[in-house]
C-alpha positions as semicolon CSV with decimal commas, in nm:
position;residue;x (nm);y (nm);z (nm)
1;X;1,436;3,050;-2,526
2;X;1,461;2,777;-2,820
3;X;1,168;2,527;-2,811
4;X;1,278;2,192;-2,663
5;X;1,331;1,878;-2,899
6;X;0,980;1,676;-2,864
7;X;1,178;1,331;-2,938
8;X;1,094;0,988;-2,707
9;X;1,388;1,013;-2,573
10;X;1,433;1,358;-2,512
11;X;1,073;1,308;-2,324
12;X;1,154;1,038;-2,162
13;X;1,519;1,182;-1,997
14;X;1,259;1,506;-1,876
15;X;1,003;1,228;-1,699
16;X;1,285;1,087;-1,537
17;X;1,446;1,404;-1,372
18;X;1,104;1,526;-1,311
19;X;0,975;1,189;-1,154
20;X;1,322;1,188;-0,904
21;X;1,465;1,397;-0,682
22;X;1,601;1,748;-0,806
23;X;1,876;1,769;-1,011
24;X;2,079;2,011;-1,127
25;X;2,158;1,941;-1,508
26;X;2,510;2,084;-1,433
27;X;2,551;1,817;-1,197
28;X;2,446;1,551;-1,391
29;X;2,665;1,637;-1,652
30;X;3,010;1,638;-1,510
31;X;2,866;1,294;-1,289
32;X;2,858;1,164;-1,681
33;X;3,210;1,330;-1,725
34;X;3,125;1,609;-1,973
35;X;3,119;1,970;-1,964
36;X;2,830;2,163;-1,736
37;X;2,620;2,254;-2,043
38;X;2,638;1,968;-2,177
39;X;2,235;1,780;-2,059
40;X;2,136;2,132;-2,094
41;X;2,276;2,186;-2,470
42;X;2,101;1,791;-2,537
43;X;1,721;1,895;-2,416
44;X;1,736;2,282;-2,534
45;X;1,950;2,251;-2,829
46;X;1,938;1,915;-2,999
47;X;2,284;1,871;-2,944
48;X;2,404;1,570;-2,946
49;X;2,076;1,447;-3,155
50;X;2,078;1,102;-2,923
51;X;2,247;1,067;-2,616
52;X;2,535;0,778;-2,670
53;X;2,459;0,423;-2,554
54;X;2,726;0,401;-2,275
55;X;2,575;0,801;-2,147
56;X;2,213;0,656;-2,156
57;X;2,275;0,378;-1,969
58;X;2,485;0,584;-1,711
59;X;2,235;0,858;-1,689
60;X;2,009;0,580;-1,605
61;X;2,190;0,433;-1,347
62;X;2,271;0,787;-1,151
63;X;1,874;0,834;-1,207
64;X;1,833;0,520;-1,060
65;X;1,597;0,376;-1,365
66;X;1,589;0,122;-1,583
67;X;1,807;0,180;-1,916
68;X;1,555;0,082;-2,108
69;X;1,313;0,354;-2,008
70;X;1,528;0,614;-2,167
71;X;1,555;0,441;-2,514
72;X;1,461;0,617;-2,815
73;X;1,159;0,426;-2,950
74;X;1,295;0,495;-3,309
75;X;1,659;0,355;-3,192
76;X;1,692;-0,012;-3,183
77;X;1,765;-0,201;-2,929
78;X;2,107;-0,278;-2,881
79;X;2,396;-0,423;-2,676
80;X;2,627;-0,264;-2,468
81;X;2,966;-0,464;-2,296
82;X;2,983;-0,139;-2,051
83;X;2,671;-0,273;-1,833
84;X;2,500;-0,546;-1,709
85;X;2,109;-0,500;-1,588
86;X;2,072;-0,751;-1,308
87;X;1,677;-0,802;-1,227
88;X;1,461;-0,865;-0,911
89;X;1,269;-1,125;-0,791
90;X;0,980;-1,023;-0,615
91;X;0,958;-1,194;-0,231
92;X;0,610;-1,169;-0,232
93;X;0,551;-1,388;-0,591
94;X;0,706;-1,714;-0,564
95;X;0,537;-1,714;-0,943
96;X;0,888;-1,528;-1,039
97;X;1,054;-1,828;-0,963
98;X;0,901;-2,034;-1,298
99;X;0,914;-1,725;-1,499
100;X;1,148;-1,765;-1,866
101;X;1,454;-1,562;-1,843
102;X;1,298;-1,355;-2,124
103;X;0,985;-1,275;-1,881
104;X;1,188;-1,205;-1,597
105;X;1,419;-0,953;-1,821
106;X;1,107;-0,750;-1,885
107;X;1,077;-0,688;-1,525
108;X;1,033;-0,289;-1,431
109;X;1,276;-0,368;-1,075
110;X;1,629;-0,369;-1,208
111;X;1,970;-0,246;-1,087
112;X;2,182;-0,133;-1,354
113;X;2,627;-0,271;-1,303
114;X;2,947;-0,121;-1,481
115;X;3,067;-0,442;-1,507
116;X;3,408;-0,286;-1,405
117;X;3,214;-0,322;-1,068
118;X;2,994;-0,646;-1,115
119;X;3,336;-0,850;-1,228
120;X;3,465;-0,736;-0,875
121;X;3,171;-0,983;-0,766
122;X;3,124;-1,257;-0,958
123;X;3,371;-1,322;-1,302
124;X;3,108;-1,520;-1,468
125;X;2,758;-1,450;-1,687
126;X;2,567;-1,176;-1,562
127;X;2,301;-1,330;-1,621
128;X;2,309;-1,603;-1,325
129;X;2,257;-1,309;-1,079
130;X;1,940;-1,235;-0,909
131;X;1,848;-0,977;-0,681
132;X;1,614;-0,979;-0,430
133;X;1,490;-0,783;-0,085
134;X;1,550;-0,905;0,275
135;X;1,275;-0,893;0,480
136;X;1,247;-0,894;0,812
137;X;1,511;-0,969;1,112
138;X;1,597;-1,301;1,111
139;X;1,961;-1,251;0,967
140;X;2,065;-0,970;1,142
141;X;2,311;-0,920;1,180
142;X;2,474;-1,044;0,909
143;X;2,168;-0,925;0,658
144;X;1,953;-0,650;0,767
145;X;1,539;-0,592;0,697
146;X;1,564;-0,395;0,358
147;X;1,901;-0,520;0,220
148;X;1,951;-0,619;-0,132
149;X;2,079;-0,925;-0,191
150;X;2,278;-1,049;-0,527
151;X;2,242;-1,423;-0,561
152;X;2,420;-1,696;-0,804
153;X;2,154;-1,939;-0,950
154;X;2,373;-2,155;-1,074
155;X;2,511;-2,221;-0,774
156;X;2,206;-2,422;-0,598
157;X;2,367;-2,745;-0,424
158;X;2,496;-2,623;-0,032
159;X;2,828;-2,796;-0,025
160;X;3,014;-2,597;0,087
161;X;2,784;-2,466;0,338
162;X;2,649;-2,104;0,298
163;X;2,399;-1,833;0,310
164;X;2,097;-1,893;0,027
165;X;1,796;-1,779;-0,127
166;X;1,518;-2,070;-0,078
167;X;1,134;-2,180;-0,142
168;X;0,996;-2,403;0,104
169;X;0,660;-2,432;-0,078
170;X;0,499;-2,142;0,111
171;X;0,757;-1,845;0,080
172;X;1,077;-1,738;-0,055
173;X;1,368;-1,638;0,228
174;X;1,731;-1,622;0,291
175;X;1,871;-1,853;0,495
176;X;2,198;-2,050;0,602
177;X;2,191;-2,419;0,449
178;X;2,430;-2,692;0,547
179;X;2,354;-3,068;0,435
180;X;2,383;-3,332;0,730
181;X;2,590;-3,568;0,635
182;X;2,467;-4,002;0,636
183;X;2,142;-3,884;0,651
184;X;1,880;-4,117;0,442
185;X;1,665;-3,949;0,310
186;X;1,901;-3,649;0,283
187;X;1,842;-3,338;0,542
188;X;1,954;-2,988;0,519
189;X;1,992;-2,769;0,840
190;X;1,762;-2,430;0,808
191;X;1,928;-2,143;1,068
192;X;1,935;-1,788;1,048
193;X;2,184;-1,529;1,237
194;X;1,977;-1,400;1,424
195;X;1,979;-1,653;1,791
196;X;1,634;-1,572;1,855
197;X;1,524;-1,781;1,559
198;X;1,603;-2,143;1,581
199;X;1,713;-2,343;1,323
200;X;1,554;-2,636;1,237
201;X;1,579;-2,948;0,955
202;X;1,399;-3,038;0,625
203;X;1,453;-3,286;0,369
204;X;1,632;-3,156;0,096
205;X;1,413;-3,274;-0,150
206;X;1,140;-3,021;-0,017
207;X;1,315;-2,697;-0,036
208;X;1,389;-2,544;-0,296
209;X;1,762;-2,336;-0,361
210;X;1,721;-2,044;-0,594
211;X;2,103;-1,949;-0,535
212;X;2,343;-1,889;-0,301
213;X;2,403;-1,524;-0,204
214;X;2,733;-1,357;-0,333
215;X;2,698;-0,972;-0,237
216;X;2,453;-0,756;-0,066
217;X;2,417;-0,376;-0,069
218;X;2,312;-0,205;0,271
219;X;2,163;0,170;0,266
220;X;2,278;0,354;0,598
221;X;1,967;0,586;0,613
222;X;1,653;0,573;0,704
């Protein structure tokens, strides 16, 4: 058996698969659309020497993984028009909120779009989108307890009416706004789906509305 390239990336693409659920490297490879051999011939064999940009960042998806995590450390960084990495913000660290964009693109919690899919969602700059995790029951059952949501954050004002992510000052949450209209100072109706929650008012001024929710992916096991 030939000794296996030693290479970060090479390295890196073995943590992965070891780190995840087994896969067969057969699999993998016609999921990326080439031949069975072909993950087996890059780890074994050296061939190809680096796994192309638009493979790397689909292996990474189908692993579930940031891209970035299989980059070579002697390959430069570089740009690819096939993807889109869309990050998370963390419920439990309102912090995230007044992070720079830059700060909040080194975040480890990612999802990773073809943007043949994301433009089938939202047409405009990837990089308005957020993601973030429902939690709890309070929109069910429109939005479930473990959902992820994809929110716009350019799109912060509620008119029209709609579902958004918000900070109140003591947590972040997803919730249907609605301004009331000839109301001095200016209130927004707070309700949620779920009937066993009532809705209730707040100035406007005191909330604040990260973005209003565009998409939301649902996992049907448990």
């Amino acid at each position: 058996m030939m000794k296996r390239n030693t290479d970060t990336q090479r390295q890196r693409v073995l943590a992965a698969l070891s780190a995840h659920a087994p896969r067969l490297l057969r699999t993998l490879s016609r999921e990326l659309g080439k031949n069975d051999a072909y993950l087996h011939q890059y780890l074994n064999r050296g061939t190809p020497r680096r796994l192309p940009e638009e493979l790397r960042h689909k292996l990474a998806e189908l692993l579930h993984i940031d891209e970035a995590s299989l980059r070579d450390d002697d390959m430069p960084a570089t740009t690819t028009t096939l993807y889109a990495t869309i990050p998370f913000i963390n419920i439990e660290d309102p912090a995230d909120l007044y992070r720079t964009p830059a700060e909040i693109e080194k975040a480890r919690d990612k999802w990773v779009f073809h943007h043949s899919m994301l433009n089938q969602i939202y047409k405009g700059n990837p990089a308005d989108l957020r993601l973030l995790k429902i939690r709890g029951d309070s929109m069910e059952p429109v939005l479930s307890d473990g959902d992820a949501v994809m929110m716009n954050i350019m799109d912060s004002i509620a008119s029209p009416p709609g579902i958004f992510a918000i900070f109140d000052g003591v947590g972040i949450m997803v919730k249907r706004i609605e301004v009331i209209p000839d109301t001095d100072p200016i209130l927004a109706r707070i309700s949620n789906a779920n009937t066993q929650y009532s809705a209730y008012q707040r100035n406007l001024d005191d909330i604040r509305i990260i973005g209003r929710v565009i998409w939301f992916s649902r996992s049907l096991s448990h």
